[in-house]
Every structure is written in C-alpha cells, then in structure tokens.
C-alpha positions in Angstrom: 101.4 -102.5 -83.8 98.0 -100.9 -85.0 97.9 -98.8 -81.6 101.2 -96.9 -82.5 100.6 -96.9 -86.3 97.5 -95.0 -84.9 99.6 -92.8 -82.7 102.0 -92.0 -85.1 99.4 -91.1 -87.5 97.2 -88.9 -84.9 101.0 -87.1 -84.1 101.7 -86.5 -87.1 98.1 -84.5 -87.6 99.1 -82.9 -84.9 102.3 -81.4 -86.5 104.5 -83.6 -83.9 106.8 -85.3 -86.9 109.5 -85.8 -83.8 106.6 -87.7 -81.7 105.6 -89.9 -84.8 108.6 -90.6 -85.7 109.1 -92.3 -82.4 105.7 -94.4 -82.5 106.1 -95.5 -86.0 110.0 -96.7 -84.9 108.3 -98.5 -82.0 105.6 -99.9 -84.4 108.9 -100.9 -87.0 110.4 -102.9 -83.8 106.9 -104.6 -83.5 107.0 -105.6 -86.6 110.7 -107.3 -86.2 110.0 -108.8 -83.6 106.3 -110.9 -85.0 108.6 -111.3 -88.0 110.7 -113.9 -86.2 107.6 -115.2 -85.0 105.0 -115.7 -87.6 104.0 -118.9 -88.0 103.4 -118.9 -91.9 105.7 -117.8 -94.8 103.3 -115.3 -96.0 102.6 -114.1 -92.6 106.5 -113.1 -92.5 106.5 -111.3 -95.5 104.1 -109.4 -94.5 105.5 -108.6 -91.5 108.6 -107.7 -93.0 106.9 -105.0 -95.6 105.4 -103.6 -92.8 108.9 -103.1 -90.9 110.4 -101.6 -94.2 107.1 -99.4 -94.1 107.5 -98.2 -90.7 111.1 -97.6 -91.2 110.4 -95.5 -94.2 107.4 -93.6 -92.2 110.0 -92.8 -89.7 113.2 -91.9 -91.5 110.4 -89.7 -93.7 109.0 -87.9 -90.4 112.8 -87.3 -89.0 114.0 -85.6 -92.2 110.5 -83.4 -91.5 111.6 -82.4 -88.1 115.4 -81.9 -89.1 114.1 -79.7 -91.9 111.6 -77.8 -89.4 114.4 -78.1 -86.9 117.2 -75.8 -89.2 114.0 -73.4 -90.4 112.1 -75.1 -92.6 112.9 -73.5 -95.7 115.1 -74.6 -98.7 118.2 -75.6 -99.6 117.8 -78.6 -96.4 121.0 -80.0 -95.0 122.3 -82.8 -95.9 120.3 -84.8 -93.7 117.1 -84.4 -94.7 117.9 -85.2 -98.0 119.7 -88.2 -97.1 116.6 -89.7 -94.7 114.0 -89.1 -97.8 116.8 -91.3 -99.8 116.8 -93.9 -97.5 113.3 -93.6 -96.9 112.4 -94.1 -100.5 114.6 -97.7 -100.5 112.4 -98.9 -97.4 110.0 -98.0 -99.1 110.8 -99.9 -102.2 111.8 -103.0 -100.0 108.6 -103.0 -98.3 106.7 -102.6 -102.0 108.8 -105.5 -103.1 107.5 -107.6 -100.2 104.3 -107.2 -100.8 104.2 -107.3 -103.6 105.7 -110.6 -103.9 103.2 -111.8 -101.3 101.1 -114.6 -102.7 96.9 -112.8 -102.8 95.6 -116.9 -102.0 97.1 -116.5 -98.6 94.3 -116.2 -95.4 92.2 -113.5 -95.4 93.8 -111.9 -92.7 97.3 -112.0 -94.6 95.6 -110.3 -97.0 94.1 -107.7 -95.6 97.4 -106.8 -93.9 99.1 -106.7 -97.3 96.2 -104.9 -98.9 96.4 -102.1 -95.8 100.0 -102.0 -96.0 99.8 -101.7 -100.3 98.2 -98.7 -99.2 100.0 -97.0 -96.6 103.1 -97.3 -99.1 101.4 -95.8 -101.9 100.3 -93.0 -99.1 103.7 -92.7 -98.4 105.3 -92.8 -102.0 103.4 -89.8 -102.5 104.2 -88.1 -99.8 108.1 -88.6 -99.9 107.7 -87.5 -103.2 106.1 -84.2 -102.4 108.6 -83.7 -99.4 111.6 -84.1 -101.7 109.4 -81.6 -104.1 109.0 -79.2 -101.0 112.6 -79.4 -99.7 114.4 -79.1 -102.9 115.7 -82.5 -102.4 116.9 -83.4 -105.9 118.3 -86.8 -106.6 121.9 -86.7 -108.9 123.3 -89.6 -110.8 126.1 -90.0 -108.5 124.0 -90.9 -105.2 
C-alpha cells in the first residue's frame, strides 16, 4: 500500500495525474481488502480512512486529467467538477474516521492515523485550490 501511495505520489510529480490516479486506486483496493482483515477495531478504521483517502486522491487526480484532457482551461465540464465533489465527501469520510480513531491505540495505529491526518489535510488543500483553479463553484442545489 505504501509502495503505490509512493508511486502515485512520484506520478503525480511527474505531471502523470492519469498514471496516479491508477496507483492510488490500486492503493484504495489495498486498503479494502486489509480492512476486512485487520485484526483490531482501530486497525479497521484506519484502514478504512485510508480507503476514503485514496479514493479522494484518485477521483481528485481524474478530474485533473479530464480537465487537462478537454484543454485545461476554465469553465471544466461537468465532470471535473463533479469528481472534486465527490472527492471532497471521501475526503470528509476519511477525516471522520480518523478522526474518531481512539490516539491510545498501538503505536503503529497511530502513526498510520497521524500519516493519514496528514495526507487529508494535504489533500483538503489541494482540492480546494483545484476547485479555485477550475472555476468549480459549489451551488446550494448540489
């Protein structure tokens, strides 16, 4: 899971959103998959923020390469606007989970929520600045 959060990451450096977005979905099935297998309640929570995470990474890095796809500049379609909207409620959900995770668990729980705390503030801010970027403005009827 850390190999293809590391992939996604160096791919996305390297102005690949399509390519990341492909690891990180990889990384998000990981993350399923040791969520029906973790041995602890804590250890499944955290495993499930990191699956909303990775889901958010990725629906984030589509609407990217859908935006760079129809010419990269504003208004976007549809699309992109709806991925940084769903994005953003992954995102949420995995907050939520971690959030919610008790801090007295083993340290290694920990330090996976603390890493992951961090990846979704990363990330808050950069949906954020991509909505900013792509003129993707939320209404009151979405």
């Amino acid at each position: 899971m850390n190999r293809l959060e590391q992939q996604a990451d160096d791919l996305a450096a390297q102005s690949d959103p399509e390519g990341a977005a492909l690891a990180i979905g990889k990384a998000a099935m990981m993350a399923e998959l040791l969520t029906q297998e973790a041995p602890t309640a804590p250890t499944k929570t955290i495993f499930q923020a990191a699956s909303h995470l990775y889901r958010a990474q990725e629906l984030g890095l589509r609407a990217l390469a859908l935006f760079q796809r129809t010419g990269g500049t504003p208004p976007p379609p549809a699309g992109v606007c709806q991925y940084l909207d769903q994005a953003n409620l992954k995102l949420d959900d995995s907050k939520d989970f971690l959030e919610n995770t008790p801090v007295t668990s083993p340290k290694e729980t920990t330090n996976g929520r603390d890493h992951f705390l961090k990846k979704t503030e990363e990330w808050e801010s950069l949906l954020q600045g991509l909505q900013e970027d792509f003129e993707c403005y939320t209404t009151s009827n979405q």
